[in-house]
N, C-alpha and C positions, 0 to 999 in steps of 0.2 A: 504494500500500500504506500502511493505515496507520501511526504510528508513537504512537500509544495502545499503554501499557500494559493488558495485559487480565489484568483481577480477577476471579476465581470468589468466591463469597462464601455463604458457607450457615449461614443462621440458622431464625429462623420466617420463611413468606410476609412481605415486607418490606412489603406495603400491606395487612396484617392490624391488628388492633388490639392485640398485646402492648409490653410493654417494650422487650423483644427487638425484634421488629418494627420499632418507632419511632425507636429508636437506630439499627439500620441501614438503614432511608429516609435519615435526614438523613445517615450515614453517606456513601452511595452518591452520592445527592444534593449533596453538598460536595465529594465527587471528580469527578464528572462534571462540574460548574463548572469545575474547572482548565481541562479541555479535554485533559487528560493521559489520561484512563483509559475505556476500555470494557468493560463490566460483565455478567457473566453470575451472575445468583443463582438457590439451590436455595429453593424454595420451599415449606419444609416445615411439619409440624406442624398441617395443616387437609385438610379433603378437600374436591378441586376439581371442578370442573364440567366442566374439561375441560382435559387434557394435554398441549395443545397449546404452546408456547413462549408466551409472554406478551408484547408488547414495552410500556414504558409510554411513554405517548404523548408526555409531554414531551421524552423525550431516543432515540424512534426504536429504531435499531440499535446504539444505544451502550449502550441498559437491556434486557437481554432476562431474564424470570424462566422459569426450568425449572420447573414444579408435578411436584412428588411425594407418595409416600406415607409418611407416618411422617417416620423421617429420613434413608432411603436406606439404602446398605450399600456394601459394596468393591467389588464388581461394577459398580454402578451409579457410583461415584467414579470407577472405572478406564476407562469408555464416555464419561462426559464429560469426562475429563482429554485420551480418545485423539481426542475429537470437536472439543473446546474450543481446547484447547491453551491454555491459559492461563499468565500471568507468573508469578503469582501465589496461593495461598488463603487467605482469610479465613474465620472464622468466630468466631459469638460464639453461643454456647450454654451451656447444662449439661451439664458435662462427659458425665454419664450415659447423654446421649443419645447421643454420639458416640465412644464408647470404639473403638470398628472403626475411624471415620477415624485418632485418635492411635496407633493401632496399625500402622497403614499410612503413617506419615509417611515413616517413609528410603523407603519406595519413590514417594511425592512428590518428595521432595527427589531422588532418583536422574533423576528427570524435568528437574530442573535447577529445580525449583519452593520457593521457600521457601511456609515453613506458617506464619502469623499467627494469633494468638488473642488478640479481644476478652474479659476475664474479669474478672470479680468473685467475691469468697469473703465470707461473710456474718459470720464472725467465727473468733478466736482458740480454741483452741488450733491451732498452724501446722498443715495439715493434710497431713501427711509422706506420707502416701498417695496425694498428687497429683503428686509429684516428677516419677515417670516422663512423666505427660504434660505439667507446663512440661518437661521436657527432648526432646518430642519435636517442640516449636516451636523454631522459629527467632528469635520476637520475641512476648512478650505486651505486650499494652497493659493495663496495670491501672488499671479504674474509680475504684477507691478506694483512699484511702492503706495502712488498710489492709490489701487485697489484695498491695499495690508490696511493703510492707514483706514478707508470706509471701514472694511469689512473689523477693524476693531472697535471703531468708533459707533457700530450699532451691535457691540453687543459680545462679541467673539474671539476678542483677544487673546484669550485661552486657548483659543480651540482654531488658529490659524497660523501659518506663517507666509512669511516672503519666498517665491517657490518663482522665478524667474524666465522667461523660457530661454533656449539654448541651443545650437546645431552644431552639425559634425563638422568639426575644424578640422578631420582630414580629408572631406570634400570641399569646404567654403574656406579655401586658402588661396594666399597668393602667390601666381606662379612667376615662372622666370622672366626677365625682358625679353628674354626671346621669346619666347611659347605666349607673349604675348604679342608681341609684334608680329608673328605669325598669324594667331588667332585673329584679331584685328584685319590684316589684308586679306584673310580668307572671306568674314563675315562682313568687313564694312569695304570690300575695294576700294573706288576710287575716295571716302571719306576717312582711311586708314589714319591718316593725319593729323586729323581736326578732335576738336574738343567733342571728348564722347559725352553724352548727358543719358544717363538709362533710370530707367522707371518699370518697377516689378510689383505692381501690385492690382487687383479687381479695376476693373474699367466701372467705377461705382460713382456714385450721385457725390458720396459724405469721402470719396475718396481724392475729390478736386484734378480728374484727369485732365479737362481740357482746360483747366487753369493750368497746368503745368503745359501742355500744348502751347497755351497764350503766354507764356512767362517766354517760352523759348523762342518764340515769333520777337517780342520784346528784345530780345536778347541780340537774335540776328540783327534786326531794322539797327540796334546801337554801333554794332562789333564787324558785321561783315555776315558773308557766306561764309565762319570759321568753326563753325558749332555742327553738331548730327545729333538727332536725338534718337537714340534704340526704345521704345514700349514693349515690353512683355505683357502683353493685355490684349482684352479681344478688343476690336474698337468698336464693334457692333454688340457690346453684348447690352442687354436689353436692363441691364441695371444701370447702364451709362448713357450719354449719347453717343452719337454717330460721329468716332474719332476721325474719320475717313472726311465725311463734309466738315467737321472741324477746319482739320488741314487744309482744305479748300478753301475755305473762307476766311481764311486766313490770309492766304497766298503762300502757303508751304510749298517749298518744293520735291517733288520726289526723291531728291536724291538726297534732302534733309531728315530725313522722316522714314526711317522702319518699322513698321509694328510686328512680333515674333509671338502669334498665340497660341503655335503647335504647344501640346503636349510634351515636354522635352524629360530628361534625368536630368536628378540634380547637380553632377558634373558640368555639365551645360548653359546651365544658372547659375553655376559659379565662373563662367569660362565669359560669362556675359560679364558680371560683375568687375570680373577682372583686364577688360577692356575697357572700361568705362575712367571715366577720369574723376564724375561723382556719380552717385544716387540723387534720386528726390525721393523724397515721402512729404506730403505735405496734405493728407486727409485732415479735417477740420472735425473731427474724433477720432482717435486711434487706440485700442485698448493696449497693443503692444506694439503692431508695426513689425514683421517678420524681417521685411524687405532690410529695414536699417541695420538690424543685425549678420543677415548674413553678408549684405555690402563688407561693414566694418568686420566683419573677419575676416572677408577675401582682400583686406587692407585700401580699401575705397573709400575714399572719405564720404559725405553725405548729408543734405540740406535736409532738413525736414522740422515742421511745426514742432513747438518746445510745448507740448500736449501729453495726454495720456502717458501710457509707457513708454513712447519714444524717448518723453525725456530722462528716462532714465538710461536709456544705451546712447543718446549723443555729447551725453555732458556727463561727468564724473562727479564724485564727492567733493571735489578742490574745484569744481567751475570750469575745467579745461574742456572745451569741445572740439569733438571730433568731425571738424568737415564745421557745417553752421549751424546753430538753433536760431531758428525764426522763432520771435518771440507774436504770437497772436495780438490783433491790435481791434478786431473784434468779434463780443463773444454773443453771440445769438441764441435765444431762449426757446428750444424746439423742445417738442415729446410726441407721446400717442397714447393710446389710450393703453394699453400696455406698458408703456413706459412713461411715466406723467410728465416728467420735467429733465431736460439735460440739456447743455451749454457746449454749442457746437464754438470752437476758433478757428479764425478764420486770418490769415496772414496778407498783409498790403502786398500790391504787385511792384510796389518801388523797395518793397526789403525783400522781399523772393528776386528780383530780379538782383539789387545791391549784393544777393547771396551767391547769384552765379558767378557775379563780376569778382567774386573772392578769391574763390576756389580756381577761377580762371588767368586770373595775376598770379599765380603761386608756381613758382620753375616746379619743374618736375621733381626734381630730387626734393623739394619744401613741400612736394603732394605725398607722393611718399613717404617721406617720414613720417608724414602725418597720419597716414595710411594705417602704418606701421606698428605706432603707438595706440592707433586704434585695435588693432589684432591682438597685442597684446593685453591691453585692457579687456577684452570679450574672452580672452581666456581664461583672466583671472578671477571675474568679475560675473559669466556667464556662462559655466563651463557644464559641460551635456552630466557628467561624470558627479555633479559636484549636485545636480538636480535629480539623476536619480537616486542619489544617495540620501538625499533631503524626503522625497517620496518614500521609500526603503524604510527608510527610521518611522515616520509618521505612520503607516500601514502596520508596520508591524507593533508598531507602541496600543494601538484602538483595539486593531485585530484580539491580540492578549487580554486586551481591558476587558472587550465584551467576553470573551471565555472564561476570563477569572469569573468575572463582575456580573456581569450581564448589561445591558446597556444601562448607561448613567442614566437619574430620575434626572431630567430637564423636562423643562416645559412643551408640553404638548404642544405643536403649531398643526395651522393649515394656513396653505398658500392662498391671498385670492385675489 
């Protein structure tokens, strides 16, 4: 018999291409290394080919993925709790999508199972309308600082930590001058040159793509034909507008302008990075902002709104920033009826643009460095290794509680 802890874990499909997704591969992937845990996850948020159990091949019967539809329901929780029988549940989502499971947590926890949640909140005001569900966890792990700071400020401080996200620094590296100046004349021919600008992130509303489009028209009209801008994004996808008539109407020219939205590895996406001279990220909410991270590991410096979790990976404990922080200059009062009240920021187009004029005055060898010191700070500071080791500890400290204990008398909640 074994004596693996077994983890349910339910996010999007975990070998999908989101955020979500990617944080918990390496997630699942850094526990199964222990050699302590085997793993069942839901595999939501895409439609599949077929319903069958999934195993992935690296790790056999220790990684099994459930495909489902949407994000499942109580019923369907309740069949694989009585099927599974698991130690444990994680998840790391929006909250939105899962209001049924936090709803259904004391009857988890009555299973003798703690309830884990991975979570990030995109910005301040504390958003007092999420109390009920950190109180129907047992333990959040908070992305960003601050998230830590909300999620203890209603209520939780015991029962959370700072839990950061993180990528494999031996894919999201920087390669050699050569293997980049190769790379470069392969993908950007006759722009091989010129100032790379790339951008990795949703073709989204709250994600400000064709601001970054218009910053970069701004940038040309001052400086010349000496800029290329690479988008990893679709430009048609229907959470954006149409990047394509953007360009247009702009008066972009084809040979300034790539969009790359194939499906690619994440080699690929570092081989982009690593051509690039910066990043943007400049969403007007960001909970963490992927894109800045794996930039600054692949030693790319990087603009991006001094928001959400970015700003904990573009600026340091001492103030040093890596690449620019746009400081937001206004903050707009949006919500829904799901989310009642949050403060989108929103950066002027004369300090987004003053941002590229920086990074673009800087010789090469002052970009690099900078680069440089960047990488090293994400290793130190945001290391894959060092998170799931933070997870590890936390899983197994609950897991014991409820077997000694049974789960702690708190206060009954329901989400509404």
């Amino acid at each position: 018999m074994s004596n693996r802890l077994k983890l349910l874990t339910i996010s999007d499909h975990p070998l999908c291409s989101s955020g979500v997704a990617n944080q918990t591969k390496y997630f699942v992937e850094g526990l199964l290394s222990t050699g302590k845990y085997t793993v069942r996850s839901l595999g939501a948020a895409m439609k599949h080919a077929s319903y069958q159990p999934q195993r992935v091949q690296e790790w056999g019967d220790n990684w099994i993925i459930l495909p489902i539809d949407g994000y499942g329901d109580e019923n369907m929780m309740r069949e694989i709790l009585d099927t599974e029988k698991p130690d444990a549940v994680w998840v790391m989502t929006d909250i939105r999508f899962y209001e049924w499971l936090f709803n259904m947590s004391d009857e988890i926890r009555d299973r003798g199972i703690p309830l884990f949640y991975q979570h990030v909140w995109d910005n301040f005001p504390v958003p007092t309308f999420n109390k009920n569900v950190y109180h129907s966890c047992d333990f959040i792990g908070c992305i960003s600082k601050l998230t830590h700071d909300i999620v203890c400020e209603l209520g939780m401080k015991e029962h959370c930590q700072y839990i950061p996200h993180a990528v494999n620094k031996d894919v999201f590296r920087p390669l050699s001058v050569e293997k980049i100046k190769q790379k470069k004349a392969n993908a950007l021919g006759d722009a091989k040159d010129k100032f790379v600008i790339f951008y990795n992130s949703r073709n989204a509303r709250r994600k400000m793509t064709s601001d970054v489009v218009k910053i970069f028209k701004q940038f040309l009209d001052k400086h010349g034909d000496v800029a290329f801008l690479l988008m990893h994004t679709d430009p048609k996808d229907r959470e954006g507008a149409n990047l394509i008539e953007v360009a247009k109407m702009l008066d972009i020219k084809p040979h300034q302008l790539a969009f790359s939205n194939a499906r690619v590895p994440p080699e690929d996406i570092a081989s982009m990075y690593n051509i690039a001279d910066v990043t943007m990220n400049i969403s007007n909410n960001e909970g963490w902002g992927l894109s800045v991270l794996e930039s600054l590991m692949c030693a790319t410096p990087v603009i991006a709104n001094f928001t959400g979790g970015m700003r904990d990976q573009i600026v340091d404990k001492n103030g040093f920033e890596f690449g620019v922080a746009v400081k937001p200059v206004t903050r707009s009062l949006t919500g829904s009826q799901q989310i009642p009240f949050i403060f989108d920021d929103r950066c002027s187009d004369e300090d987004l643009l003053a941002a590229l004029e920086k990074i673009y005055a800087m010789p090469d060898k002052e970009r690099k460095e900078l680069g440089m010191k960047a990488r090293e700070r994400c290793l130190r500071d945001f290391s894959l290794e060092d998170m799931v080791n933070k997870w590890d500890k936390a899983i197994v400290k609950y897991v014991n509680q409820f077997k000694e204990k049974g789960y702690p008398e708190r206060v009954r909640v329901a989400v509404i």
